[in-house]
C-alpha positions in Angstrom: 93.4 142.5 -45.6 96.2 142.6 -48.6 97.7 146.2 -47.9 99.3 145.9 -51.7 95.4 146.3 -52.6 94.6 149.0 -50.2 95.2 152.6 -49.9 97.1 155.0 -47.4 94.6 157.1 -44.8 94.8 159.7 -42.5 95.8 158.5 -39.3 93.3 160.3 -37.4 91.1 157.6 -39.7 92.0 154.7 -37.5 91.9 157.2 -34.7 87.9 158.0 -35.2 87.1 154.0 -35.8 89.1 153.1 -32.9 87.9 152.3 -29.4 89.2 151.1 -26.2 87.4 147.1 -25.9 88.1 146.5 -29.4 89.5 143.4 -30.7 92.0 143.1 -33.2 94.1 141.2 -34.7 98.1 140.6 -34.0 99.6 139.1 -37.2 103.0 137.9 -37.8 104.7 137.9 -41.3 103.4 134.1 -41.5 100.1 135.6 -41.1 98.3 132.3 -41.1 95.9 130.3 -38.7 99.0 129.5 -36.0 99.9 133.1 -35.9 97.2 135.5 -35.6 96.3 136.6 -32.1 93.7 138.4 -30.9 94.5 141.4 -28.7 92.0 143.8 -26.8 92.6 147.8 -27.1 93.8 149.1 -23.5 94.3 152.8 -24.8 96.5 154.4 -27.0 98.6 157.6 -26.9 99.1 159.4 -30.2 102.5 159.4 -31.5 103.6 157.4 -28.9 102.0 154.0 -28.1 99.1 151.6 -28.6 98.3 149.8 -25.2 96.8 146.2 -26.0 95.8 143.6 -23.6 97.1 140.4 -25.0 95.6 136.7 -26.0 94.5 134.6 -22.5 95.1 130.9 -22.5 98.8 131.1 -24.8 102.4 131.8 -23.4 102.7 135.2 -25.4 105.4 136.2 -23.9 107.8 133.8 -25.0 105.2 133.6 -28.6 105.6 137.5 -29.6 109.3 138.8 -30.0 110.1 142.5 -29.7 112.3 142.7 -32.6 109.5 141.3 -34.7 107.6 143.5 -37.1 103.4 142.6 -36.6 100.7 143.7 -39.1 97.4 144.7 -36.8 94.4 144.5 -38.2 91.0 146.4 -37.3 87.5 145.7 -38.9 85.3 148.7 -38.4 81.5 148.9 -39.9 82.4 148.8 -43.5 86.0 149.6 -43.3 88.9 147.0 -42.6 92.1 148.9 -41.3 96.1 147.7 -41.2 99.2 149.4 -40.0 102.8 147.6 -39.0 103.9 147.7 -35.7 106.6 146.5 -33.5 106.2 145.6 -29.6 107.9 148.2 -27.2 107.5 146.5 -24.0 106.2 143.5 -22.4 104.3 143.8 -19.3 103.0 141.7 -16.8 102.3 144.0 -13.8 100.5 145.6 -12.7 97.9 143.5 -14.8 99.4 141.9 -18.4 99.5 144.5 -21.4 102.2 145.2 -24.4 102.5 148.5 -26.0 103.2 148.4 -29.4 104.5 151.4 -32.0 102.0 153.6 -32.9 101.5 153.5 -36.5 103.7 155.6 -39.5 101.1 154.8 -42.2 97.9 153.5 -41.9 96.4 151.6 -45.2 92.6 151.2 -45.4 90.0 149.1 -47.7 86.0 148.8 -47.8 84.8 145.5 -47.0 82.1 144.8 -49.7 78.6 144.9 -47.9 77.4 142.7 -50.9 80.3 140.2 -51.0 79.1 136.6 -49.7 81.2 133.4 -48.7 79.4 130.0 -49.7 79.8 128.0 -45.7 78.0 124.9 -44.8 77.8 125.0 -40.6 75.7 123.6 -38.5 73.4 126.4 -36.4 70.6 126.4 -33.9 67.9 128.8 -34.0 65.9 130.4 -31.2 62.5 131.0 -31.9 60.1 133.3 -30.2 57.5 131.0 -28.0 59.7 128.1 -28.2 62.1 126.7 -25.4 63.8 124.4 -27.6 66.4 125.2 -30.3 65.8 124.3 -34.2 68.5 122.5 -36.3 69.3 124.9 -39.2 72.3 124.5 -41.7 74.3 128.3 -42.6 74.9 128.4 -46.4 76.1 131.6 -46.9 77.3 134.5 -44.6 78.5 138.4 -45.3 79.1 140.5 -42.7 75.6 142.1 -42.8 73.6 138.7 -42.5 73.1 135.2 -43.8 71.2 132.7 -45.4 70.1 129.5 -43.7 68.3 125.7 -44.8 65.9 124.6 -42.4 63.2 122.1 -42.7 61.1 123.6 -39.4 59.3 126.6 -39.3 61.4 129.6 -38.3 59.0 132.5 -38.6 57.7 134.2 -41.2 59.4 138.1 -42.5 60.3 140.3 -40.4 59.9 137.9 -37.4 63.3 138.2 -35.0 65.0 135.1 -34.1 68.8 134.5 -32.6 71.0 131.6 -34.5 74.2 130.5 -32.3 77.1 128.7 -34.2 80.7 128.2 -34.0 83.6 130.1 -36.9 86.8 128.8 -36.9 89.0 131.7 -37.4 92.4 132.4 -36.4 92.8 128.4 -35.7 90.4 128.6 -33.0 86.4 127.8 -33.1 84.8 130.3 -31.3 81.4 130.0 -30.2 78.8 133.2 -31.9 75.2 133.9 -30.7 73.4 136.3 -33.3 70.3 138.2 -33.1 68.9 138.4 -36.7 66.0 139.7 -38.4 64.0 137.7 -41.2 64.1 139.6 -44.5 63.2 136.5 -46.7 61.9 133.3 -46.9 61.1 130.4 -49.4 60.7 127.1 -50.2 63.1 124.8 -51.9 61.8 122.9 -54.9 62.8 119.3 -53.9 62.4 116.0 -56.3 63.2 113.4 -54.1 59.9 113.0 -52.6 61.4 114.2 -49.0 60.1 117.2 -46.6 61.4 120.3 -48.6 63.5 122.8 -46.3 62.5 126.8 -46.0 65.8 129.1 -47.2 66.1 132.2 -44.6 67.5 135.5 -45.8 68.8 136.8 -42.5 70.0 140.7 -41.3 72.1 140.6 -38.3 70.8 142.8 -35.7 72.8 144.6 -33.1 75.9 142.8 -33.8 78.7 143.8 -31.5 82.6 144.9 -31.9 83.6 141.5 -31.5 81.2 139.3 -33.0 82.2 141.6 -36.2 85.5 140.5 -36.3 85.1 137.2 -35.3 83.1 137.0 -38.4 84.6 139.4 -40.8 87.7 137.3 -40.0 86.3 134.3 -41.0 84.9 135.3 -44.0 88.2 137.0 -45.2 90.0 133.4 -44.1 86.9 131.7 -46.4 87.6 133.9 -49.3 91.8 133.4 -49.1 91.1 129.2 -48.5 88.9 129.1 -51.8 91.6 131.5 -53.5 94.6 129.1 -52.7 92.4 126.1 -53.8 91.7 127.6 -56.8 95.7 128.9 -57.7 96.4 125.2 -57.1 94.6 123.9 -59.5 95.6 126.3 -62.2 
């Protein structure tokens, strides 16, 4: 989320879409793949302090600096939050947690419910009455569903069915399993004399705090990669 294109809230904003179990995201001023973390909400005290447990498997406490400025970011429904905060303290015991600064200004934008990033990931779908998983290719994702390109039956409209693939987001690939409702479905028109594969239009169903981010982060990553590819060739 570009703050320069976003507008200052309330505080009590991130406040009412904020929950202990969330996930964010700690960004330095790189902001790139190397150097966003993902944090976990601990609690918070207003005015004070933002309790966050931090990223497992990586040596944050030599990677995060306490002089360092961070830009958080929270993904909420269909509202994508930032603030800038700096890192009070460093703990360890009894359990690891940081606190950072709790936010001066908090800057908010809509994510676009409509807004859809082309992808081409492998998937496997779940379908009801069968044990074994179908091949299925994603070709386009928003935050509210997906379409998919198989050339097996996966049901028929409004048939549930649960497609598991892997985002890479924040320089990590992390492994999604999502329940999804089918809203459409059609046949491809195919010249090449070969078995013509169904298109899916897919509703995500019951998707949870950090599934959403995992995904709205990797569609805003999609939409910033095809933006720099684009600037560079202009």
């Amino acid at each position: 989320m570009d703050m320069l294109h976003s507008k200052a809230v309330e505080k009590h904003n991130l406040l009412q879409a904020l929950k202990v179990g969330d996930r964010l995201q700690l960004c330095s001023p790189f902001d790139d793949d190397e150097h966003r973390y993902p944090v976990t909400v601990i609690g918070w005290i207003p005015d004070k302090s933002i309790v966050l447990e931090p990223p497992r498997g990586l040596n944050w406490q030599l990677l995060f600096n306490r002089k360092q400025r961070y830009t958080i970011r929270l993904f909420s429904g269909t509202s994508a939050f930032a603030f800038v905060a700096q890192i009070l303290c460093i703990l360890d015991k009894p359990y690891d947690h940081i606190h950072v600064s709790y936010p001066t200004e908090v800057y908010a934008a809509p994510v676009r419910r409509a807004e859809r990033a082309l992808v081409d990931l492998a998937a496997e779908v779940r379908v009801e009455n069968n044990e074994r998983p179908v091949k299925a290719n994603m070709v386009d994702a928003s935050v509210l569903g997906a379409r998919i390109r198989a050339t097996s039956d996966l049901g028929d409209v409004g048939d549930s069915i649960k497609v598991s693939l892997h985002l890479k987001t924040g320089g990590k690939e992390w492994p999604v399993s999502l329940s999804c409702i089918i809203r459409n479905k059609h046949l491809a028109t195919n010249t090449n004399g070969d078995s013509s594969p169904t298109y899916y239009g897919l509703e995500f169903d019951s998707v949870d705090d950090n599934q959403a981010l995992i995904i709205t982060s990797f569609l805003y990553e999609q939409k910033h990669i095809k933006s720099d590819m684009f600037n560079s060739q202009n």
